[in-house]
C-alpha positions in Angstrom: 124.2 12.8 -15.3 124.7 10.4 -17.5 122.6 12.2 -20.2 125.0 14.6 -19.9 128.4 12.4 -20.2 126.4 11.5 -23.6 126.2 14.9 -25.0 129.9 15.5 -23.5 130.8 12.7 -25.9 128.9 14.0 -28.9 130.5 17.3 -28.7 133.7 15.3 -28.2 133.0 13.8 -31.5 132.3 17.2 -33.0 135.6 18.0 -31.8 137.6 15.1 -33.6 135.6 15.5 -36.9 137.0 19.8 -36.8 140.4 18.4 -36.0 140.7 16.0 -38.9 139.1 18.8 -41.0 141.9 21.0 -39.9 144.6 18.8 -40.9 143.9 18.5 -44.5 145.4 22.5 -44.8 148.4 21.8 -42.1 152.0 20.9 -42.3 154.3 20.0 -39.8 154.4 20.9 -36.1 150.8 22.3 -37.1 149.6 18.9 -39.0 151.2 17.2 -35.6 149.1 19.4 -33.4 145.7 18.8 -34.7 146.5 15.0 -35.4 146.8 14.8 -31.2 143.7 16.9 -31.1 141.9 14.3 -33.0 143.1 11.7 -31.0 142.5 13.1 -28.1 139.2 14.1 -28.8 138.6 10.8 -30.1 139.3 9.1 -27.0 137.5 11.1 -24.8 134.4 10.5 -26.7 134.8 6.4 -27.3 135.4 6.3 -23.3 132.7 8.8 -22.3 130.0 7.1 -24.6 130.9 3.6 -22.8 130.5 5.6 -19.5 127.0 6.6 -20.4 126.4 3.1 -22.1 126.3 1.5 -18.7 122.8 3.2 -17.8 121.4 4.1 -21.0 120.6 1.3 -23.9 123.0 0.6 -26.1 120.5 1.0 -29.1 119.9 4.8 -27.4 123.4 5.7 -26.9 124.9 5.1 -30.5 122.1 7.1 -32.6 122.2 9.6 -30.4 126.1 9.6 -29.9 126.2 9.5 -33.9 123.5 12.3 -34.4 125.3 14.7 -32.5 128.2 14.3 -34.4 126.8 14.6 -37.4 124.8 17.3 -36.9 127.6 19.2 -35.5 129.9 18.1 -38.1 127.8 19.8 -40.6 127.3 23.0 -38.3 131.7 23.1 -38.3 131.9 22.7 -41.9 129.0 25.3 -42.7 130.6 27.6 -40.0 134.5 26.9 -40.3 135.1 25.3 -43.7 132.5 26.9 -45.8 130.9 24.1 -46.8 127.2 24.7 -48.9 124.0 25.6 -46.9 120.9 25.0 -49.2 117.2 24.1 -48.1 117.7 20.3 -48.2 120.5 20.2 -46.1 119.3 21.8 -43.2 115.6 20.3 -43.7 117.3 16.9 -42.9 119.7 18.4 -40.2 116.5 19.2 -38.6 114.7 16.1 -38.9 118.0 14.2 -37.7 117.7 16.6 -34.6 113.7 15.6 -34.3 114.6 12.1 -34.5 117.5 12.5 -31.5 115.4 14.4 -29.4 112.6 11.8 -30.1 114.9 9.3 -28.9 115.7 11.2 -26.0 111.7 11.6 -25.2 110.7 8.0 -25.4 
């Protein structure tokens, strides 16, 4: 279960990262809206990645927290902002999903 919390606060981080992307085009209400979706989203993962830091290792828990994130922070900006795909970026995308899985095995 706790596994489970971990990727729930990955995803959640995923989430806050797409929010702040979206706020660099918004104004106003808009700009308002996705600010509490960041911090929302931000919360949930900070208190979700605690939650699964009481079973799992600390040292476990933060690379594989942060990999998530990263990974799916590049999958939102490839997908949503149009951000450049090329060979080298997803040949270390992969290997950053190796090395959480890794993690995960051992």
């Amino acid at each position: 279960m706790d596994w489970m919390i971990l990727i729930i606060a990955g995803l959640m981080e995923v989430a806050f990262t797409f929010c702040l992307g979206k706020t660099k085009g918004a104004v106003g209400t808009e700009c308002y809206l996705w600010w509490g979706g960041f911090l929302v989203a931000l919360t949930l993962s900070m208190v979700l990645m605690s939650k699964a830091a009481k079973t799992i290792p600390i040292g476990t828990v933060y690379p594989v927290w942060t990999g998530i994130g990263a990974v799916g922070a590049v999958i939102v900006g490839i997908v949503f902002f149009h951000e450049p795909t090329n060979f080298w970026r997803l040949f270390f995308i992969t290997t950053l999903i190796i090395s959480i899985v890794g993690l995960k095995l051992v």
